[in-house]
C-alpha positions as CSV (number, residue, x, y, z in Angstrom):
1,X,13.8,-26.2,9.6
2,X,15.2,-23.5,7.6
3,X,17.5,-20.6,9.1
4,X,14.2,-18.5,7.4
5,X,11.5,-20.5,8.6
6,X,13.3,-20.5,12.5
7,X,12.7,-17.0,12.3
8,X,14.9,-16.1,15.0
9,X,16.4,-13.4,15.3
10,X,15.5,-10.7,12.4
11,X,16.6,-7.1,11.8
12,X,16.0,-4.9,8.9
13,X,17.1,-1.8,6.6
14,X,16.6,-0.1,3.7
15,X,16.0,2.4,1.4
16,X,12.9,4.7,1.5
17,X,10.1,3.4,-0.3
18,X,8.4,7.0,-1.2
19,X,9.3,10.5,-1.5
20,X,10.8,11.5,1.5
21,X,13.6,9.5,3.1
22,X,14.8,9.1,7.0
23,X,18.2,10.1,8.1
24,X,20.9,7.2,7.4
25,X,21.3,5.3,10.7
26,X,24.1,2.5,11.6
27,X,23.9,-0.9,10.4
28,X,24.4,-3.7,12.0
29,X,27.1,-6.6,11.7
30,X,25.8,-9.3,9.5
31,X,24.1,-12.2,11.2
32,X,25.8,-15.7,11.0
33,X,24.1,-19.3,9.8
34,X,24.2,-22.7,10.8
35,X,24.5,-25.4,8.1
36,X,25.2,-28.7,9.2
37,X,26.1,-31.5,6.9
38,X,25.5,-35.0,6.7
39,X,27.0,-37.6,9.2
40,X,28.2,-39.7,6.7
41,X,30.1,-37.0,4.9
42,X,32.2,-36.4,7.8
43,X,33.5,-39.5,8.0
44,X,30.7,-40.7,11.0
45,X,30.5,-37.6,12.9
46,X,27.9,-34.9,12.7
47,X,29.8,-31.7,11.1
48,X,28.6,-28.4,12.1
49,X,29.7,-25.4,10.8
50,X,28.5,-22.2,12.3
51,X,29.0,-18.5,10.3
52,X,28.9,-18.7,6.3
53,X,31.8,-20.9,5.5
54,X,31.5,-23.8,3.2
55,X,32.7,-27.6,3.7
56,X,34.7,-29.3,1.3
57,X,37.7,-31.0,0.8
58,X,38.9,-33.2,-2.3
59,X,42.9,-32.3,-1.6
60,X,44.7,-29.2,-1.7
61,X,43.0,-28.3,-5.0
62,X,40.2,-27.0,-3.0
63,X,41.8,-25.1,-0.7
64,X,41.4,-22.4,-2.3
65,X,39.4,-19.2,-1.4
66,X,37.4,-17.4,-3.3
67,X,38.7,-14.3,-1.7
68,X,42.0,-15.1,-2.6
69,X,41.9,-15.6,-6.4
70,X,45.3,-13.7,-7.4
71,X,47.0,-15.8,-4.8
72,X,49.7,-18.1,-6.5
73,X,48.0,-21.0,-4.9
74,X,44.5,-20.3,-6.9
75,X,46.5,-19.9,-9.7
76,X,48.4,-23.6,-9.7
77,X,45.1,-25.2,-8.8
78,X,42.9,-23.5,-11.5
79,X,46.3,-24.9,-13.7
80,X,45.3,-28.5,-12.4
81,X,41.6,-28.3,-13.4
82,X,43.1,-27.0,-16.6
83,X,45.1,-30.2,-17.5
84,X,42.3,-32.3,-16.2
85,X,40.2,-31.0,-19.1
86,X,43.0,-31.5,-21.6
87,X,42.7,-35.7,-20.0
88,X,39.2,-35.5,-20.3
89,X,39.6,-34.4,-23.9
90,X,42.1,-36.7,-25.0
91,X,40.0,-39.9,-24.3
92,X,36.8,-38.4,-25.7
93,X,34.6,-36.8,-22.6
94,X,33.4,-33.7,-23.3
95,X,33.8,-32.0,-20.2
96,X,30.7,-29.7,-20.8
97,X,28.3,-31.8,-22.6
98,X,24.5,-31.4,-24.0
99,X,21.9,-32.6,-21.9
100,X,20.9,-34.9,-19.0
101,X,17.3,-35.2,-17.7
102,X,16.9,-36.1,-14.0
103,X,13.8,-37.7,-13.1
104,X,13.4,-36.0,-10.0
105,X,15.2,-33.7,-7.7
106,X,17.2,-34.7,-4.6
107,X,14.0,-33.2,-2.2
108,X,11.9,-35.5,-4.0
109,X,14.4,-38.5,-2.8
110,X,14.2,-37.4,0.4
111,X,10.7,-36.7,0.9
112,X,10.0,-40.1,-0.8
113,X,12.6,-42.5,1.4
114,X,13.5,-40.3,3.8
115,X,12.2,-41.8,6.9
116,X,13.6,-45.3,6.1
117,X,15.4,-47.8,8.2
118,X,19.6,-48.2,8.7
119,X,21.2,-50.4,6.2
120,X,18.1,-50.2,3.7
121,X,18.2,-51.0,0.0
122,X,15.2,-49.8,-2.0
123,X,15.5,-51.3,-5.1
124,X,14.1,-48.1,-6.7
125,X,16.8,-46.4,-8.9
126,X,16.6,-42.4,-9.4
127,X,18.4,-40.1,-12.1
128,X,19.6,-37.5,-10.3
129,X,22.1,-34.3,-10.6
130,X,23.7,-31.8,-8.9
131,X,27.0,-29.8,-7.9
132,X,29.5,-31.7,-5.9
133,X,30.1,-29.8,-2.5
134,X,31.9,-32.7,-0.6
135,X,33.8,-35.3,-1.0
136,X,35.5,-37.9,1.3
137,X,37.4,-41.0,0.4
138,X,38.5,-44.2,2.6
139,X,40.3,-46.4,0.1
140,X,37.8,-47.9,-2.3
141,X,34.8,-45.9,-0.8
142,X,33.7,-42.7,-1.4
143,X,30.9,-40.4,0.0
144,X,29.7,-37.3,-2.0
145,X,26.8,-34.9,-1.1
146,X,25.5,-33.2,-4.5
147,X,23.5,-30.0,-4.4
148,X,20.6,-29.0,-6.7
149,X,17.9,-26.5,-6.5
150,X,16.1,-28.2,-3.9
151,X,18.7,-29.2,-1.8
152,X,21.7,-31.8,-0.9
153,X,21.9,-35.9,-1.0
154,X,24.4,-38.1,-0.4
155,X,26.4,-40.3,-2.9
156,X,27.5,-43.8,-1.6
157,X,29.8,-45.0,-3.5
158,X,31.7,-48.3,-3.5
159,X,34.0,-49.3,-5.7
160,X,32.0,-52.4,-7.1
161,X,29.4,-50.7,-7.3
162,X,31.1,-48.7,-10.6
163,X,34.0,-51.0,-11.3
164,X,37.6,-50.5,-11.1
165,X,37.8,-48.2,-13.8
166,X,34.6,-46.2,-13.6
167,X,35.9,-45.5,-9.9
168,X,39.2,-44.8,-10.5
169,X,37.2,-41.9,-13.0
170,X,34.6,-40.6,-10.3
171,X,38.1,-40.1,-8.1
172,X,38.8,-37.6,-10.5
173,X,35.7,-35.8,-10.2
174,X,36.4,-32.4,-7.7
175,X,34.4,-30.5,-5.8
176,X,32.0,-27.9,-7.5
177,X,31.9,-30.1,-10.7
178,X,28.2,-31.1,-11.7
179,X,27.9,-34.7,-12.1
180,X,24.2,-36.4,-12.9
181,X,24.1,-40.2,-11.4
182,X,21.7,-43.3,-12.2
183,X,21.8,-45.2,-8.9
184,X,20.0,-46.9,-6.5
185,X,18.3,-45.6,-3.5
186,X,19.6,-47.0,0.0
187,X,20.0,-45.9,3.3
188,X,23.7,-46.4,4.9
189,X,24.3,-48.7,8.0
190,X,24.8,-45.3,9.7
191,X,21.3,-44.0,8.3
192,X,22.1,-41.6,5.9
193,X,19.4,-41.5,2.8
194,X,21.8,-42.0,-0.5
195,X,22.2,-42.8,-3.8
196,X,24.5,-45.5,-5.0
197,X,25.5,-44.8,-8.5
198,X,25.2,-47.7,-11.2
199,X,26.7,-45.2,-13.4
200,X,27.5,-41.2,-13.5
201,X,28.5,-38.5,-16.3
202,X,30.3,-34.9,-16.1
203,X,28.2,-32.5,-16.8
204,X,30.1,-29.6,-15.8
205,X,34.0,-29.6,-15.1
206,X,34.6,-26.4,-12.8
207,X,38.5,-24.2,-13.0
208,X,38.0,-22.7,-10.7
209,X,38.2,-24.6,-7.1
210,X,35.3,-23.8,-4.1
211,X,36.0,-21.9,-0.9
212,X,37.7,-24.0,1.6
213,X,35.9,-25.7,4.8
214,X,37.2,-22.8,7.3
215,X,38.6,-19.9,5.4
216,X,35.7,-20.0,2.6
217,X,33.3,-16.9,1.3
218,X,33.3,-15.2,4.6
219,X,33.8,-11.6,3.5
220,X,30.3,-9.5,2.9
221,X,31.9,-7.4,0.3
222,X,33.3,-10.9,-1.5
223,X,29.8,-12.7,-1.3
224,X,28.1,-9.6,-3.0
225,X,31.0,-9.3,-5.5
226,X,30.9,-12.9,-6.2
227,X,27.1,-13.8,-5.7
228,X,27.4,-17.2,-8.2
229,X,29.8,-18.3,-5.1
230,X,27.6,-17.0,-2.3
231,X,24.9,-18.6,-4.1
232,X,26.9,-22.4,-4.1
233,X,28.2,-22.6,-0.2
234,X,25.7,-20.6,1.2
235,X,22.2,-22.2,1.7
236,X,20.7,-19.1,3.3
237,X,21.5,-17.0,0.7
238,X,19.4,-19.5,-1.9
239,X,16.5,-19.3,0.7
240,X,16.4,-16.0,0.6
241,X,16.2,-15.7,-3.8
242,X,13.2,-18.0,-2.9
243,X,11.2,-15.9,-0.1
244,X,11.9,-12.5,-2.2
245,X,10.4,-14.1,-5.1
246,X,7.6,-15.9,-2.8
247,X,6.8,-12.0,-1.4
248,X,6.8,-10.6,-5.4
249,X,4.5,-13.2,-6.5
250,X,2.5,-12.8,-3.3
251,X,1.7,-9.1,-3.6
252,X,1.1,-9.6,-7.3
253,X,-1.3,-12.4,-6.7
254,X,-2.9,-9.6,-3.9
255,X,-2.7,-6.8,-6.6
256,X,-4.4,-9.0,-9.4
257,X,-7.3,-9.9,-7.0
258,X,-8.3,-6.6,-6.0
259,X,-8.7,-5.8,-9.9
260,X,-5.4,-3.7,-10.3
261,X,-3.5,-3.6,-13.7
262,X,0.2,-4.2,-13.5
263,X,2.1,-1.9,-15.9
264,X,5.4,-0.9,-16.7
265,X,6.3,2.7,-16.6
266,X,9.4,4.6,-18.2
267,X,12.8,3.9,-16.6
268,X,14.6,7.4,-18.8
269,X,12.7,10.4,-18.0
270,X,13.2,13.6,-19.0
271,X,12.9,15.2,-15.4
272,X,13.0,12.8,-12.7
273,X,9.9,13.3,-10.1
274,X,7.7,11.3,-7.6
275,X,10.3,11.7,-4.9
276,X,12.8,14.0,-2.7
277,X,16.2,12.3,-4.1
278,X,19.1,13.0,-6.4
279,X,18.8,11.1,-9.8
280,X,21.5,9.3,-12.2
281,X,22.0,11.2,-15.5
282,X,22.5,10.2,-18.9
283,X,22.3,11.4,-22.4
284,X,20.9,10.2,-25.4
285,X,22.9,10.5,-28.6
286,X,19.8,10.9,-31.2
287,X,17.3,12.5,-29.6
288,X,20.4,14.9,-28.4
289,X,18.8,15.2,-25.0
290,X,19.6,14.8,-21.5
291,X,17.6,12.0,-19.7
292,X,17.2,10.7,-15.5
293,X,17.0,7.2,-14.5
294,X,13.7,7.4,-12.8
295,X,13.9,8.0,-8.7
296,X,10.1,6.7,-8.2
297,X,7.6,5.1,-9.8
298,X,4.6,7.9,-9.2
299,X,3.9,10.3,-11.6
300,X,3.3,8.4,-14.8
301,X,1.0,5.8,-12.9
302,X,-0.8,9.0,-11.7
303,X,-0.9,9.6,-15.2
304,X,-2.4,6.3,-16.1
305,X,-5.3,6.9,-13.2
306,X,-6.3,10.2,-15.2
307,X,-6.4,7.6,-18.1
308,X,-8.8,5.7,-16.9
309,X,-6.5,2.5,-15.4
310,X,-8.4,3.3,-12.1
311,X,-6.5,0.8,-10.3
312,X,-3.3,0.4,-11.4
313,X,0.7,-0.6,-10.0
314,X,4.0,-1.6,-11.3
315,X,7.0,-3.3,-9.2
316,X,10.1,-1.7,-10.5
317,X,13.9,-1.0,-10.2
318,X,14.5,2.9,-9.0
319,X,18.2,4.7,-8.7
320,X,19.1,6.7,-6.6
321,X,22.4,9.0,-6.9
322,X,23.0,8.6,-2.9
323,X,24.9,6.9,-0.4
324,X,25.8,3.4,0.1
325,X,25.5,1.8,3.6
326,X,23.8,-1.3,5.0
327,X,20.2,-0.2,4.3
328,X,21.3,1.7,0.8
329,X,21.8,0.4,-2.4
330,X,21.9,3.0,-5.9
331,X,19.4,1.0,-7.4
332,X,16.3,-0.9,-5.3
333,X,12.9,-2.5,-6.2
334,X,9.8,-0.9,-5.3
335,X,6.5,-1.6,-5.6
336,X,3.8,1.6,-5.6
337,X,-0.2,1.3,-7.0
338,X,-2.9,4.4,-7.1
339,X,-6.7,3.4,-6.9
340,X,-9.1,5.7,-8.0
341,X,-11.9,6.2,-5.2
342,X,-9.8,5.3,-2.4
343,X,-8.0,7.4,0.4
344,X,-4.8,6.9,3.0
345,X,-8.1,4.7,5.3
346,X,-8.7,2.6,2.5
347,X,-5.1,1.7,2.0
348,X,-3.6,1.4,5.5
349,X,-6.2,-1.6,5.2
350,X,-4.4,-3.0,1.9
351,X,-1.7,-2.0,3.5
352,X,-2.1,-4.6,6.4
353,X,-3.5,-7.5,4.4
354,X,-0.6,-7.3,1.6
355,X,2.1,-7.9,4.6
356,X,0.8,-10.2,6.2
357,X,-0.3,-12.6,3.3
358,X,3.5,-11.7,2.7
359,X,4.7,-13.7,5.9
360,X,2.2,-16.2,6.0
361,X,4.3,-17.2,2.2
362,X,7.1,-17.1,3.6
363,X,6.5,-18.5,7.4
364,X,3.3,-20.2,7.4
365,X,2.2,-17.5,9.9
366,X,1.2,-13.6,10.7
367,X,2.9,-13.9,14.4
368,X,7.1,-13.7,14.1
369,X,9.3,-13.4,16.2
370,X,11.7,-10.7,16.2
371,X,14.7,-10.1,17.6
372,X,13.4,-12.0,20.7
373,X,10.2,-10.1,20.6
374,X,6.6,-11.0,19.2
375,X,5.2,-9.2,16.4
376,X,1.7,-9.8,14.6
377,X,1.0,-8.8,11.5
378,X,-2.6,-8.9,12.0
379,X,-5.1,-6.5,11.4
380,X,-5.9,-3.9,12.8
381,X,-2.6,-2.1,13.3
382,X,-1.8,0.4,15.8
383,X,-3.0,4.1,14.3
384,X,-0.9,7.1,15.6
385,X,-0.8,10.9,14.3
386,X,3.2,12.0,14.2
387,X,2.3,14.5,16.8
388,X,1.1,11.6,19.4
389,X,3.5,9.6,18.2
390,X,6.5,12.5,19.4
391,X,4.7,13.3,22.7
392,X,4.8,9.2,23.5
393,X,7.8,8.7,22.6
394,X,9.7,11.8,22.9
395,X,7.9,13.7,24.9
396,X,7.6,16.5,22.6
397,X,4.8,18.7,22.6
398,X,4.7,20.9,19.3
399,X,2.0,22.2,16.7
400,X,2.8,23.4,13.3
401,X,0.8,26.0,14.2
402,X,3.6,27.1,16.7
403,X,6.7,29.6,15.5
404,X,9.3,27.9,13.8
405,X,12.0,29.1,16.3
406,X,9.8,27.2,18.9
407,X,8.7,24.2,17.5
408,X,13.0,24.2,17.3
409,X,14.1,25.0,20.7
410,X,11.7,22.1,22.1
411,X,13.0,19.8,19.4
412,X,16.3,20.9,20.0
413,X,15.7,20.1,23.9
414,X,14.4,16.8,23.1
415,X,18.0,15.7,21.4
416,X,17.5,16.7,18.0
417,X,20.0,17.9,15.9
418,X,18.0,20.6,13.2
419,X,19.1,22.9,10.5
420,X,18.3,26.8,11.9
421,X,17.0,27.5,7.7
422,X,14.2,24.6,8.4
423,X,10.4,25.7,8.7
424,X,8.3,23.4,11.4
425,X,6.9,20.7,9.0
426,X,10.4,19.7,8.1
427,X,11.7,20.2,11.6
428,X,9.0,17.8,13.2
429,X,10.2,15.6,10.4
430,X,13.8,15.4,10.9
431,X,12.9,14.9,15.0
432,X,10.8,12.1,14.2
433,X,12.7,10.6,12.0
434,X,16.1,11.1,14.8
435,X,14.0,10.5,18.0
436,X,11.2,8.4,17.3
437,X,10.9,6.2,14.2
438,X,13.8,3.8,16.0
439,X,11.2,3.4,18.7
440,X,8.6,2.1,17.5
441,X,7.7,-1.6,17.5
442,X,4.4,-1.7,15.5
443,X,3.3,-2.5,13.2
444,X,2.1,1.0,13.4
445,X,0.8,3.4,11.0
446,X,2.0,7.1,11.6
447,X,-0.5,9.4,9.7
448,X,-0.6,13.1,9.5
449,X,2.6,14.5,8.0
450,X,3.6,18.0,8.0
451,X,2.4,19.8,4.4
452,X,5.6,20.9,4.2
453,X,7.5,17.8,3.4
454,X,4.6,16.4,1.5
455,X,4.1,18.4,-2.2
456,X,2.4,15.9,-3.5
457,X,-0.1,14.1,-1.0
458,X,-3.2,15.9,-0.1
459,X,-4.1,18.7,2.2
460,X,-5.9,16.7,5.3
461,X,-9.5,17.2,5.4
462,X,-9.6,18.9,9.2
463,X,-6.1,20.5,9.1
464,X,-4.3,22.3,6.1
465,X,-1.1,22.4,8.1
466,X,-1.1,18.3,7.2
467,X,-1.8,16.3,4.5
468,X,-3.3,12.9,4.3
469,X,-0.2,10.2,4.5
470,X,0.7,7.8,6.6
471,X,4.2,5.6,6.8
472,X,4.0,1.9,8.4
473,X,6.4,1.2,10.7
474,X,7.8,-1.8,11.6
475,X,10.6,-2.9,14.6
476,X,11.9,0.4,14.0
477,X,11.9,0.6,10.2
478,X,9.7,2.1,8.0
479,X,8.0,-0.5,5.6
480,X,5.6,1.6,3.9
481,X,5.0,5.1,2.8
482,X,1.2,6.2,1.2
483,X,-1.0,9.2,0.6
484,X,-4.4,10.7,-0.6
485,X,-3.2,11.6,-3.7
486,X,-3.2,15.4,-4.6
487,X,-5.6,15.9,-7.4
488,X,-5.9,19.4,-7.3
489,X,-4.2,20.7,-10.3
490,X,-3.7,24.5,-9.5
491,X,-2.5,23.4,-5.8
492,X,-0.4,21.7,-7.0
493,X,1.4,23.4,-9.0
494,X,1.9,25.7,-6.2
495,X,3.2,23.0,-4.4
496,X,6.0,22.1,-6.9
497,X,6.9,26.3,-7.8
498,X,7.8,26.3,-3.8
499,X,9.8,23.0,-4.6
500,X,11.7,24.8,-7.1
501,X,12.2,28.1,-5.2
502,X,13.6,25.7,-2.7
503,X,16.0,24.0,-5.2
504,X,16.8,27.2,-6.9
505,X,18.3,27.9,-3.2
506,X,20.6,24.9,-3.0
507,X,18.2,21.9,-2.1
508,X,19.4,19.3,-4.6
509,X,16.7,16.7,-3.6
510,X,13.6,19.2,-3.7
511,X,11.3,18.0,-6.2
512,X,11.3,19.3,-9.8
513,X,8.1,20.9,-12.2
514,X,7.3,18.4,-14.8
515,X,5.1,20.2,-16.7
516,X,3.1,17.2,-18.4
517,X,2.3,15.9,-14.9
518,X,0.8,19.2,-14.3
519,X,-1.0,19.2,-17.9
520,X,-2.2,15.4,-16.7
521,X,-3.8,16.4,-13.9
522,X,-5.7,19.5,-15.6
523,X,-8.1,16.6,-17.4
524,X,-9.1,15.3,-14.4
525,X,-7.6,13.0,-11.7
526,X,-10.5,10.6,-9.5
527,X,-9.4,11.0,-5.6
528,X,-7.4,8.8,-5.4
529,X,-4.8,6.5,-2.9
530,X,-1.4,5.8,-3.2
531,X,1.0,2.7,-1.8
532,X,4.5,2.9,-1.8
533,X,6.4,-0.3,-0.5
534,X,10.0,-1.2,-0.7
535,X,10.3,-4.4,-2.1
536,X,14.2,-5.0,-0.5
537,X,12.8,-3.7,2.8
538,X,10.2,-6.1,3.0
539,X,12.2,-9.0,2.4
540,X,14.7,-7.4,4.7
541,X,12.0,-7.8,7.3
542,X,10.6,-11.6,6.5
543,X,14.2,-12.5,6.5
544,X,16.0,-11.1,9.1
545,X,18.5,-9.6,7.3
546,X,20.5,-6.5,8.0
547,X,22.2,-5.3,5.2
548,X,20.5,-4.7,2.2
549,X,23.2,-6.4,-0.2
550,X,21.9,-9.7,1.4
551,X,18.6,-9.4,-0.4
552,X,20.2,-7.5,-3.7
553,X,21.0,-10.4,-6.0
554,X,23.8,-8.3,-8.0
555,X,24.3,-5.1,-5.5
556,X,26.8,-2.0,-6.3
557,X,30.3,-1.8,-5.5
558,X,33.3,0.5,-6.4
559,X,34.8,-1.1,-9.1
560,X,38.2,-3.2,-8.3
């Protein structure tokens, strides 16, 4: 069983995936993994190493951190590897050469022989290749495990089975070098499923030496720097590149089949909208014009839906000019789609069946477990307005409706910490998002947000004081964040006039007019419903992982 399929114990963080974002909250420490490697390798013993630490061990050339490159030891070994090419060269092996076609991965060996007896010999030879991540000699035997895609095998290899020469080469092999091997299938006398080479190639010599068996890629900063590493000692971080892809091609293959048309919007815009957030600017030399990487993905979908794409979504990087902590990153993926003729019912239905055909790809199942808790992803999901969900769980009775100075004071009361300038929407806001949000288990829809905070959902049918949106919630984390879209084109642009008064007046993440959006919606915009989902967030969630670097292939640091 995988660390990810165990689904043990999972937390998760992240960036907002709509408009409006929650008040940054502490992460937590980084959650360690169990990799255990074969019997064999260590020399007849079962090895087990807990944290994210790698095993290898070929001599004191691959004692060598990855965290400690400048170190004069990294330095004398990477000068070993070096000469070691200038060998390989000298008697005519290339020591990056063209080509070599296995015949089937090391997952297909196992699955094939793997529940074979001790002391077992096939008779079926394989072509197989991967990295080298451990060696161990005894005299004239050596066992390897080699890593591909799919997973690690064992290499038994005996001197006769090579020859005196051939072995005395394969010696020279080191750990993270890529070898490919044609070899017989067999099963040790201590049961471990192996290959014994006939014969084996270099395909790639590496310079630069592994991280060491207890000292390895340890540091989070370091594995996010040095992802290639992370990637190579690090099984869990390969299982996760695999269940974020699994989640993308599962809400696409959800998209496709309800008849929606993936696009791709503008990344530089002229005036960044679609969201309450700061945005990256640039300039561009010919057009002599200032341009925004984009903070949302909104307002030219919304733009399509007046088109005629009725159903349309794109899954897209944003940037943000904002902090960095464990659940932010200055650039993210999310995911949003607007459907003509639907409204915030329609897609807290979506809404439900998207995430969960999301963990049944990556666990087989709807029901987790979480942090020692059950959730189900199931349908239906709990359904709470924000002010039940602050008198249940804060015990805060307010109405928009209410003065500002009181809808304060029994905020204020309640442990909230509020800005005296704020009008009631944006304080119940800030409360929920200090007192209550952390609180909830869900899943759970919160619906009914203050107008205030909300330019560009619609007004709610029964209550002008509210508009139509709702944000899923999930073990304390918001997952999702949709409206009724606001098709009124005269509202609003009154809507995005008080956002600028309000930026005018120091509010650097109020939204901004973009005139074109306004002109858009003047021919004619369908009702229509809107899905924001943050794509790290999600995966954040499926994997049980707490920072958001974790699921961020290539994430931003300061530079060294």
């Amino acid at each position: 069983m995988t660390a990810l399929s165990a689904a043990a114990s999972f937390s998760h963080t992240n960036e907002p995936s709509k408009p409006e974002s929650p008040a940054s909250r502490a992460g937590a420490a980084q959650r360690a993994n169990t990799v255990s490697s074969p019997g064999e390798n260590a020399g007849g013993g079962a090895a087990k190493i807990e944290g994210e630490v790698f095993s290898s061990a070929d001599g004191a050339a691959d004692h060598a951190s990855a965290e400690t490159e400048k170190s004069g030891a990294f330095a004398e070994q990477r000068a070993l590897r070096l000469a070691e090419v200038e060998k390989l060269r000298a008697t005519g092996v290339d020591p990056w050469p063209i080509g070599f076609k296995p015949d089937c991965s090391l997952a297909e060996v196992r699955e094939r022989f793997g529940e074979l007896p001790e002391s077992t010999d096939t008779g079926v030879r394989v072509k197989v290749a991967g990295r080298i991540v451990l060696m161990r000699t005894f005299g004239r035997l050596v066992f390897a495990t080699i890593r591909d895609r799919s997973g690690d095998l064992q290499l038994f290899v005996p001197q006769q089975a090579l020859g005196k020469e051939e072995f005395a080469r394969f010696l020279g092999l080191k750990t993270g070098d890529y070898t490919g091997v044609v070899g017989e299938v067999v099963v040790t006398r201590k049961g471990e499923l192996s290959v014994k080479p006939e014969s084996f190639v270099l395909l790639s010599k590496a310079l630069r030496p592994l991280p060491e068996k207890w000292h390895g890629l340890k540091d989070p900063e370091a594995r996010g720097r040095m992802r290639y590493v992370d990637l190579i000692v690090n099984p869990t971080a390969r299982e996760i590149v695999v269940a974020r892809s699994r989640i993308i091609t599962t809400i696409r293959t959800e998209m496709t089949k309800r008849d929606f048309v993936e696009v791709e919007g503008p990344v530089l815009q002229p005036i960044p909208g679609g969201a309450a957030a700061k945005p990256f600017a640039t300039h561009h030399n010919t057009l002599g014009m200032d341009l925004y990487l984009r903070i949302a993905l909104e307002l030219p979908l919304k733009r399509l839906v007046v088109g005629g794409i009725e159903r349309v979504f794109e899954i897209g990087r944003v940037f943000r000019n904002e902090g960095i902590s464990p659940r932010h990153n200055p650039e993210f993926t999310m995911m949003e789609s607007y459907s003509a003729f639907d409204d915030y019912h329609d897609i807290m239905e979506m809404t439900e069946e998207i995430v969960g055909a999301c963990a049944e790809a990556v666990h087989g199942t709807k029901r987790l477990v979480l942090g020692g808790r059950e959730i189900d992803f199931s349908p239906p999901w709990e359904r709470l307005t924000m002010r039940e969900a602050l008198h249940k769980y804060a015990d805060i009775e307010v109405s928009l409706s209410m003065p500002a100075t009181e809808v304060r004071m029994r905020c204020e009361r309640a442990g909230a910490v509020l800005d005296p300038r704020w009008g009631p929407g944006k304080t119940v806001m800030e409360t929920y998002d200090q007192l209550v949000e952390k609180r909830l288990w869900g899943p759970v829809f919160v619906c009914d947000h203050p107008a205030e905070v909300s330019p560009l959902a619609r007004l709610h049918r029964d209550d002008p004081l509210h508009v139509e949106r709702f944000e899923a919630v999930v073990a304390g984390r918001e997952l999702a964040n949709a409206y009724t879209e606001l098709a009124d084109p005269l509202l609003q642009r009154e809507r995005l006039e008080e956002q600028a008064r309000l930026r005018a007046a120091g509010d650097e993440e109020a939204e901004r007019i973009e005139e074109d959006f306004l002109v858009a919606l003047e021919y004619g915009m369908p009702p229509t419903g809107g899905l924001g989902i943050g794509i790290d967030r999600l995966v954040m969630l499926l994997t049980g992982t707490e920072n958001i670097r974790d699921v961020i292939l290539f994430p931003t640091y300061r530079s060294q």
